[in-house]
N, C-alpha and C positions, 0 to 999 in steps of 0.2 A: 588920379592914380589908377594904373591900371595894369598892376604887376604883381606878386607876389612874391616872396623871398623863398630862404635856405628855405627852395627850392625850395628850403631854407628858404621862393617861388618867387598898383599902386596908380592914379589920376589926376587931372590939374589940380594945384591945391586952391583953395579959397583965398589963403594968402598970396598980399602983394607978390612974393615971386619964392618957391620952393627951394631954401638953399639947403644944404649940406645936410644928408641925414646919417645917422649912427645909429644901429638897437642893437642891444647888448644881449645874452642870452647866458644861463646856466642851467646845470644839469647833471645827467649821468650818460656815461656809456661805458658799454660791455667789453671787455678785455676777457675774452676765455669764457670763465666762469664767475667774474667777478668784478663787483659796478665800481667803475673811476669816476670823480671828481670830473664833470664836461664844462667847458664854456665856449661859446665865440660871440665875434663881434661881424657886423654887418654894415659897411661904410658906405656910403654914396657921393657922389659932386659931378657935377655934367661932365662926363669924358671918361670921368675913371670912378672902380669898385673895387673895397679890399674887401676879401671875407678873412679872419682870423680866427685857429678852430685848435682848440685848445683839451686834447681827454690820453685817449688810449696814447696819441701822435699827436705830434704840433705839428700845423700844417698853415697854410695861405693861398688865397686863390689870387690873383691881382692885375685885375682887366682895364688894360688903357685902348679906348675907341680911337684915339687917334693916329697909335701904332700899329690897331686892329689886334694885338695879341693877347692874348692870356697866359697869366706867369702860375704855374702852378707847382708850388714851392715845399718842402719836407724841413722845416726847421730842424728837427733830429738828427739828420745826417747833415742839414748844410746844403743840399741840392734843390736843383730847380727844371724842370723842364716846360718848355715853350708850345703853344696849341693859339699857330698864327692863321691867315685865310686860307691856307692851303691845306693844312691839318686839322685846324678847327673851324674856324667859318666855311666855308663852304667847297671844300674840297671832297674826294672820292675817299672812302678809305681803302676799298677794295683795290683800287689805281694804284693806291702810294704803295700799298703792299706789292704788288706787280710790279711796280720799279724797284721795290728792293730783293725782288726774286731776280731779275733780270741783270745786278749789280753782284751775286752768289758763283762760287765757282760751278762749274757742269755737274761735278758731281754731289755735289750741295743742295744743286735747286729741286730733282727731282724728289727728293724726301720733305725741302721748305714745301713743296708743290703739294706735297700733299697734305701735309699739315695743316696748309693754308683753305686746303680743301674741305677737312673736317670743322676747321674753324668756322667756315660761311655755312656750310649746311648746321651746324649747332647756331649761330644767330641766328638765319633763316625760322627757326623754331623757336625764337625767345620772344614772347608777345611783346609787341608795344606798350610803353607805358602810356597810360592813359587817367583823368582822376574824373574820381564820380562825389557827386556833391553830396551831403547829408542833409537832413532837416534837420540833425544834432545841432542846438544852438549851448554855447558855454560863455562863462565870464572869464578872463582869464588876464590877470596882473591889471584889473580895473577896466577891461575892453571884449564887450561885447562881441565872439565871432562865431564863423559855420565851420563845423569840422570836414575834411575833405579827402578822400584816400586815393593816392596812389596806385593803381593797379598793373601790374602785369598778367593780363589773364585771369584768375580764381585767385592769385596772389595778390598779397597787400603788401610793398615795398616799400610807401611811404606813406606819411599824414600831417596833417597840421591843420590848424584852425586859423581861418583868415578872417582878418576885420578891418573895414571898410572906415574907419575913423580918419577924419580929418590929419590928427599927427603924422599918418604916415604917409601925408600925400606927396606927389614929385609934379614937377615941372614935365612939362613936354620934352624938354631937353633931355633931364634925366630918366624918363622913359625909356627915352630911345638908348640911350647909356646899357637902362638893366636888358632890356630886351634883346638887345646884340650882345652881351654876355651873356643870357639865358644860352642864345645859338649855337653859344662856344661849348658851353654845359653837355648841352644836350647833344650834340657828334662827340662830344669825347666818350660822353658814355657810352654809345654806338660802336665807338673805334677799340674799345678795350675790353676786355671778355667781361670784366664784371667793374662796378666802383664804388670807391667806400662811403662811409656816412659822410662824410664830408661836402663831397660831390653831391652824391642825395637828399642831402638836408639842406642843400641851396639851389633847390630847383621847385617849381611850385606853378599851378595856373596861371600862363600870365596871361588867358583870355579872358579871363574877368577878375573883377576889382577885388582886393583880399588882403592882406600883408600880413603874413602869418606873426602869431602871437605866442603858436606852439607850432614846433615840429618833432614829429617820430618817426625813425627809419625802421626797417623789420626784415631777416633774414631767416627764412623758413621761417616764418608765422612766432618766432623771436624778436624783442624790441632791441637794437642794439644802439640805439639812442634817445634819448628825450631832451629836447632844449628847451625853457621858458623864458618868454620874454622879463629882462628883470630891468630894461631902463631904455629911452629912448631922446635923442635930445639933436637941435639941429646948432649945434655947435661949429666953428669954423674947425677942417679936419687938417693935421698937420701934414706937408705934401710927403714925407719920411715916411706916412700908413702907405703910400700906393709906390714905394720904389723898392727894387730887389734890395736886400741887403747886400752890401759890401762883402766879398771873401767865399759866397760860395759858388759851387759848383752847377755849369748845364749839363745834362744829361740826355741821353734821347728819348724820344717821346716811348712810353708803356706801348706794347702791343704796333709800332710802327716800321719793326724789322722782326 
């Protein structure tokens, strides 16, 4: 294993061969001024990951490697919008924006032009995320781990405690799985001026071994979520976790026009 989760952020396992993993989480988060009821769930099988994320918003992530896309879905309303190679793997974002200024009437584009302008010089200025380790060690739902933070700059955006245990180890296969959906993650947060716990609390280290056991997001030095690990099992997963549901809507991509 050599990943980490919700980001939310794993290694060969010891066993004969690492199938199908599941960790479940519960918790709180912030709506305003007042803590919801949080949960999600964390799926894995070589090819495809569902994240299901359950407080303020019902929401799902749901990454097939072999169509290369990420389905990122709003239960609440029923929609869904798509972050495929061009959007999300390895695409420009500042390009696709340029093609959709160049697609604007004349007298349109000059005001997108600038807005588009303010926009890159405000990223430009937003630090990269980056995590710095702790010597903090904790026990947490019976699993020894290091606590790890998120930084942007002097900010702390995220955290979690990763551990190195056996249960959560992956196949080479499935590695390669979470790691190319990390990818997808980490440009969409790029591509959209900001993103919410969601997105955040399933992104994590995944240059060293960890598989978070706790994760916390934080918004101006405010926690606006805590997940704990409360169950973990490598169960066969029903292929129904990793397909869009039936009836709703796509939408365009956040921050893409």
């Amino acid at each position: 294993m050599r990943t980490r989760l919700l980001a939310l952020a794993l290694c060969c396992a010891a066993h004969p061969a690492a199938a199908q993993l599941t960790t479940t989480y519960t918790g709180t988060q912030l709506a305003g001024d007042k803590e919801v009821p949080a949960s999600a769930q964390f799926l894995l099988e070589q090819g495809r990951v569902a994240m299901v994320m359950k407080g303020s918003r019902s929401s799902r992530m749901l990454f097939d490697e072999k169509e290369q896309v990420l389905h990122v879905v709003s239960d609440d309303d029923r929609t869904y919008f798509d972050l495929d190679k061009k959007t999300g793997g390895r695409g420009d974002p500042m390009a696709m924006m340029q093609k959709q200024l160049e697609q604007l009437p004349k007298e349109q584009r000059a005001a997108a032009e600038q807005m588009m302008k303010g926009m890159m010089a405000s990223a430009s200025q937003t630090p990269p995320l980056t995590y710095v380790w702790s010597h903090e060690k904790k026990t947490i739902a019976g699993y020894d781990c290091t606590r790890v933070d998120g930084m942007r700059g002097e900010a702390k955006v995220t955290e979690y405690c990763g551990s190195t245990s056996d249960d959560f180890k992956m196949s080479d296969e499935e590695r390669k799985t979470m790691l190319d959906m990390q990818g997808y993650l980490r440009n969409f947060t790029i591509m959209v001026k900001s993103s919410d716990d969601a997105t955040r609390a399933f992104q994590w280290d995944t240059n060293v071994d960890g598989y978070p056991v706790l994760t916390r997001c934080y918004v101006n030095g405010k926690m606006t979520l805590e997940l704990q690990l409360e169950s973990v099992n490598r169960k066969p997963i029903s292929h129904d976790v990793f397909e869009l549901p039936k009836g709703y809507k796509r939408m365009d991509l956040p921050g893409s026009k």
